[in-house]
C-alpha positions in Angstrom: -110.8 -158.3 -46.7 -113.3 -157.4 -49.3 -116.8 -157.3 -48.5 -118.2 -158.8 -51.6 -117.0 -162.0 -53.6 -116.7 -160.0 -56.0 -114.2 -157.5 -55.1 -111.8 -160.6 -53.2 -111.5 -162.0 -56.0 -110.7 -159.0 -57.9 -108.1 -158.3 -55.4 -106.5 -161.9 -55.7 -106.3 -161.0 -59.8 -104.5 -157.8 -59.0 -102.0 -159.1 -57.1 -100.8 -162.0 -59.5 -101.3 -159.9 -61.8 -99.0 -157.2 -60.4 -96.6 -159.6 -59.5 -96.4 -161.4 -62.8 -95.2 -157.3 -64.0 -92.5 -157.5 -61.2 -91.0 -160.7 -62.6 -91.5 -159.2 -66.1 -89.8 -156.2 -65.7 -87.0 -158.0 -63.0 -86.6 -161.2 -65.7 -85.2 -158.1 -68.3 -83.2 -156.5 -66.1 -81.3 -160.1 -65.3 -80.9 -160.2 -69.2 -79.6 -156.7 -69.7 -77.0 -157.7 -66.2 -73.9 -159.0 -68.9 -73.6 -155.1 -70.0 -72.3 -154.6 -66.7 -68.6 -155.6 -67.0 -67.7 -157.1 -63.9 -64.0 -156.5 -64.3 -64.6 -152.9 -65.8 -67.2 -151.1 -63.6 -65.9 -147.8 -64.1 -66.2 -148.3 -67.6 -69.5 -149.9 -67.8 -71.5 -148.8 -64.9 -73.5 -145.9 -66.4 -74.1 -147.4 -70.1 -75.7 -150.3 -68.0 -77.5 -148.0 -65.5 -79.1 -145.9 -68.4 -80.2 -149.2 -70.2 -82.0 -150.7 -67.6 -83.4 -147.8 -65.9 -85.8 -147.1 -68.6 -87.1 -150.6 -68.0 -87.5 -150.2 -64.6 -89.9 -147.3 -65.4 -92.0 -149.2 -68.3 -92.7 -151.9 -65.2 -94.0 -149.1 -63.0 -96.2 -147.4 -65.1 -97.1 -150.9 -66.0 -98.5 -151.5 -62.7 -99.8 -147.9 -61.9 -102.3 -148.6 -65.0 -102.9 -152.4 -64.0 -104.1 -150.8 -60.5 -106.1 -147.8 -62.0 -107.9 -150.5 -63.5 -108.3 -152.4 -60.4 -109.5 -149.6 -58.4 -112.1 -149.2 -60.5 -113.3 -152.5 -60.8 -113.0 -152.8 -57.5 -115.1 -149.7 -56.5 -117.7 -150.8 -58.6 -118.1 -154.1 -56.8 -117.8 -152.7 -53.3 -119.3 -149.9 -53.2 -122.2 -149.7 -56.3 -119.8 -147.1 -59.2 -116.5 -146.8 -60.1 -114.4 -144.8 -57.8 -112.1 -141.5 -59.3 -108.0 -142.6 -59.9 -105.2 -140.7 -58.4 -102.3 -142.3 -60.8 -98.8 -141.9 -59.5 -96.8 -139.8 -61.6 -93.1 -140.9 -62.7 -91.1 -137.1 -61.9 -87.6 -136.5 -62.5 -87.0 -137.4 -58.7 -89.0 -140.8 -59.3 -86.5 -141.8 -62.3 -83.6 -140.4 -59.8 -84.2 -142.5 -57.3 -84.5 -145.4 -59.4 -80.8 -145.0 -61.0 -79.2 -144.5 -58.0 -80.9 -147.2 -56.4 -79.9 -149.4 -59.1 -76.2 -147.8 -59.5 -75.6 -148.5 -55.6 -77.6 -152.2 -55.4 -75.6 -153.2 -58.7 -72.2 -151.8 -59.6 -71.2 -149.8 -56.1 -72.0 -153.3 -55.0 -70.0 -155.4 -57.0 -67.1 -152.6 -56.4 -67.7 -153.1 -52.5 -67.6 -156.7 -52.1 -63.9 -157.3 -54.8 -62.5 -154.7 -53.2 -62.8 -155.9 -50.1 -61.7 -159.9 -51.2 -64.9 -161.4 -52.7 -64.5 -163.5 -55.6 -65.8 -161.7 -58.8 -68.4 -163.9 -59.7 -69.9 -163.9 -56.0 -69.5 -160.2 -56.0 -72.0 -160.6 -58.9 -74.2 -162.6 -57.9 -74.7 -161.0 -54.8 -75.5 -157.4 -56.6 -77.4 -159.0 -59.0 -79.9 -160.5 -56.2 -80.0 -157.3 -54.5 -80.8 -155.3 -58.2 -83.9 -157.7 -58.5 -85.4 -157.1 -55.0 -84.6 -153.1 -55.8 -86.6 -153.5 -59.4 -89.9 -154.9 -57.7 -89.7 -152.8 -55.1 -89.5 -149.5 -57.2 -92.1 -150.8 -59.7 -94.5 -152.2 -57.5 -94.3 -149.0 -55.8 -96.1 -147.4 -58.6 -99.8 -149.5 -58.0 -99.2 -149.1 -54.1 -98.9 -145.4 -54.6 -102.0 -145.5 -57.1 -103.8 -147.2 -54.4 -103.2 -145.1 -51.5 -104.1 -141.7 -53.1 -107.3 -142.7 -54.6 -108.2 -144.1 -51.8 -107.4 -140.9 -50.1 -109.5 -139.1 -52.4 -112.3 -141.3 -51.8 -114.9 -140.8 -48.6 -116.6 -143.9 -49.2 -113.2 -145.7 -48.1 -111.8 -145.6 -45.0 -108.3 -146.8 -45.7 -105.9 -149.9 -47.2 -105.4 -152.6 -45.8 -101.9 -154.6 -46.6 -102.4 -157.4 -49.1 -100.5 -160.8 -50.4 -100.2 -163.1 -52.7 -97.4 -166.3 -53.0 -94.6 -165.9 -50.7 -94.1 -163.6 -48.5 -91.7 -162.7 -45.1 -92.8 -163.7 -41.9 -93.2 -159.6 -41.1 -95.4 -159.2 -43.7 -97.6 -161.9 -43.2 -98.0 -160.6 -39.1 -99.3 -157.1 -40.8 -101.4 -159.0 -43.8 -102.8 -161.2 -40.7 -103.7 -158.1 -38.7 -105.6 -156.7 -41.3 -105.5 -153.7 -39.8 -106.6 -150.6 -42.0 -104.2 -147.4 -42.7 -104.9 -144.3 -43.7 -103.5 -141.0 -44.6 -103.1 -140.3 -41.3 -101.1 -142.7 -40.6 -98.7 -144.1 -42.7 -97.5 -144.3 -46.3 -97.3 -147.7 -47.4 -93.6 -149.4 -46.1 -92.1 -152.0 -49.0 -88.5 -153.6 -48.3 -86.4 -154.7 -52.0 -88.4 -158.1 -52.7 -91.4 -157.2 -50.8 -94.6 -159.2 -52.6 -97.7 -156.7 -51.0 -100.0 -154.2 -51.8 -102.6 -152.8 -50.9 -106.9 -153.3 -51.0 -109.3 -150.4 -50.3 -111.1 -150.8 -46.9 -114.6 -149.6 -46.3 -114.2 -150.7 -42.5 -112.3 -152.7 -40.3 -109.6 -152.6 -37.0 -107.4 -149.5 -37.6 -104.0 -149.7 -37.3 -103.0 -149.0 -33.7 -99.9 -147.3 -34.3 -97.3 -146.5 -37.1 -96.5 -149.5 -39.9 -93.1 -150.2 -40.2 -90.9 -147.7 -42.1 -87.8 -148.8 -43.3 -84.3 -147.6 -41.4 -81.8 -145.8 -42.6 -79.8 -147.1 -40.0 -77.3 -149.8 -40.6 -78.2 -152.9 -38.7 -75.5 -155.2 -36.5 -76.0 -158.7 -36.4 -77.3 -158.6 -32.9 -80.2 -156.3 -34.6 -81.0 -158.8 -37.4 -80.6 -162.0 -34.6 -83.4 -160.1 -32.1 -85.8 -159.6 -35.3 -85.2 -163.2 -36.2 -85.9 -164.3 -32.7 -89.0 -162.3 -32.6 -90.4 -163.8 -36.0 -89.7 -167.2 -35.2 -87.3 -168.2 -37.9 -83.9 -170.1 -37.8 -80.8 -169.5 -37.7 -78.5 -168.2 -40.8 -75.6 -169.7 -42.1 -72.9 -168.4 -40.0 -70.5 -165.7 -41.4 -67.3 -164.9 -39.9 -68.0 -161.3 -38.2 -64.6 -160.3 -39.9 -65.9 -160.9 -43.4 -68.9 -158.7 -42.4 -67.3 -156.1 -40.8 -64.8 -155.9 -43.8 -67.5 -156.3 -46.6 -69.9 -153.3 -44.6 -67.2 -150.7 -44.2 -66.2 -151.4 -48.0 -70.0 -150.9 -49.1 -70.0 -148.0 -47.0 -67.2 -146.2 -48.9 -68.3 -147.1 -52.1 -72.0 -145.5 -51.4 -70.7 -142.6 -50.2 -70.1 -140.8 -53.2 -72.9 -141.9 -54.9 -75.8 -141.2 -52.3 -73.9 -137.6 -52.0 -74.2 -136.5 -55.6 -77.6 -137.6 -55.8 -78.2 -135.3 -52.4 -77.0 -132.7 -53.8 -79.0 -133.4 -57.3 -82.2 -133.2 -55.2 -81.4 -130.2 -53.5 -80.7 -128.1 -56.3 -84.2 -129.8 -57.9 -85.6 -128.8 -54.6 -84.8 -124.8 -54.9 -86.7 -124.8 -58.3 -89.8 -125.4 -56.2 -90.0 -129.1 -56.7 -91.2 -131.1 -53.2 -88.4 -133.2 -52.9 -88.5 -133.5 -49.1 -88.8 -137.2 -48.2 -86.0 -138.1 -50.9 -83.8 -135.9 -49.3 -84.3 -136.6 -45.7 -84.2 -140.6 -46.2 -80.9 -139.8 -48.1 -79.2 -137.1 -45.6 -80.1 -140.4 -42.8 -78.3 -142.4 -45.0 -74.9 -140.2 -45.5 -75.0 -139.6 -42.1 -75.1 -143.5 -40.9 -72.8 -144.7 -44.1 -70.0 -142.0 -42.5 -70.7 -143.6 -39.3 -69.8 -147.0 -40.4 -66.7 -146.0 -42.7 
């Protein structure tokens, strides 16, 4: 944690107040959700993708300024003067990977689940909980990234350490209780769709021992999810019938498709005007290739 009282309780500011931007900016997109017709999502998917997508956007640069300011606040408790601000910069690819990750965790969603028997309005509902964890993910991503690249740029800090505030997952709060510190050369901060963290500036303390976890582009089975729920401690889900599953994956699968393969080969044409579009690209290609496995 931080070494002064100072700079802990700036910390503990920053993260309600970077939280209280993620329920901002995820409380509009909820409102903006009845522009999606749920009966008509060919003909209302992309008027509702380019309305909330600008949103989406406001909330991150939102929080890359609320953290600018935290860094150097924080700086100037911890260590004596403020520290110099790496902002993280909203590119084409950044707005890119926001719509699609809003077209696929919203519309290909609600497309997926009635075409493969849901009910509409559980179709919708479903989506609409996966849109929110997708919108504070993306725009808490925008302090995280501020975070790690200042820190970067700094020599009087050694690293980040992974931060909380209200509720988080049990994996979370095993790498919050760690407290270990990460640095460039180790990992780039790993969020999951809902994930509450961030990240503090470290002069010192326990570095991290190996690499953080890094989301998979794999597609899980429920004996994956039932070994990481054993592991963590927690109880059992509801049971689903494996056929509803099984049915309900393959449809998602074919539905995504399309999508995550336009945007590929969006990004690859960005990429041969010069533009460093490499770790968009490569989580996407692992993506295709798993979704063709599983349709």
């Amino acid at each position: 944690m931080a070494d002064t009282p100072e700079g802990a309780a700036l910390t503990r500011a920053h993260r309600a107040a970077q939280t209280q931007v993620a329920q901002d900016t995820a409380q509009l997109v909820r409102a903006s959700w009845p522009l999606l017709d749920l009966r008509d999502i060919d003909g209302s998917r992309m008027r509702w993708v380019r309305t909330v997508t600008p949103v989406v956007v406001d909330g991150r640069l939102t929080s890359i300024r609320t953290s600018a300011a935290y860094l150097r606040s924080f700086s100037l408790a911890e260590l004596g003067s403020p520290m110099g601000v790496i902002e993280d910069v909203i590119d084409d690819a950044v707005r890119a990977a926001i719509s699609t990750s809003l077209d696929v965790t919203g519309p290909v969603t609600v497309k997926a689940l009635t075409g493969s028997g849901f009910a509409v309005e559980h179709a919708g509902a479903t989506a609409l909980e996966s849109v929110t964890g997708s919108v504070v993910r993306h725009v808490l991503d925008g302090g995280r990234t501020t975070v790690e690249r200042s820190v970067e740029r700094e020599p009087r800090f050694v690293g980040w350490r992974r931060v909380g505030v209200g509720a988080n997952c049990r994996f979370c709060n095993m790498l919050i209780g760690r407290g270990e510190v990460y640095s460039a050369g180790t990992v780039r901060f790993a969020s999951h769709d809902h994930c509450n963290c961030g990240a503090e500036p470290a002069s010192g303390g326990p570095p991290a021992s190996a690499l953080q976890y890094s989301a998979s582009a794999r597609v899980q089975t429920p004996a994956d999810r039932e070994r990481v729920r054993v592991a963590l401690g927690g109880d059992a889900a509801p049971a689903i019938p494996e056929a509803d599953l099984a049915a309900a994956r393959v449809a998602q699968a074919r539905a995504e498709l399309p999508v995550l393969e336009r945007s590929l080969a969006d990004l690859e044409r960005r990429a041969v005007s010069g533009m460093d579009l490499s770790g968009p690209i490569e989580w996407q290609r692992a993506r295709i290739e798993a979704l063709r496995a599983a349709a």
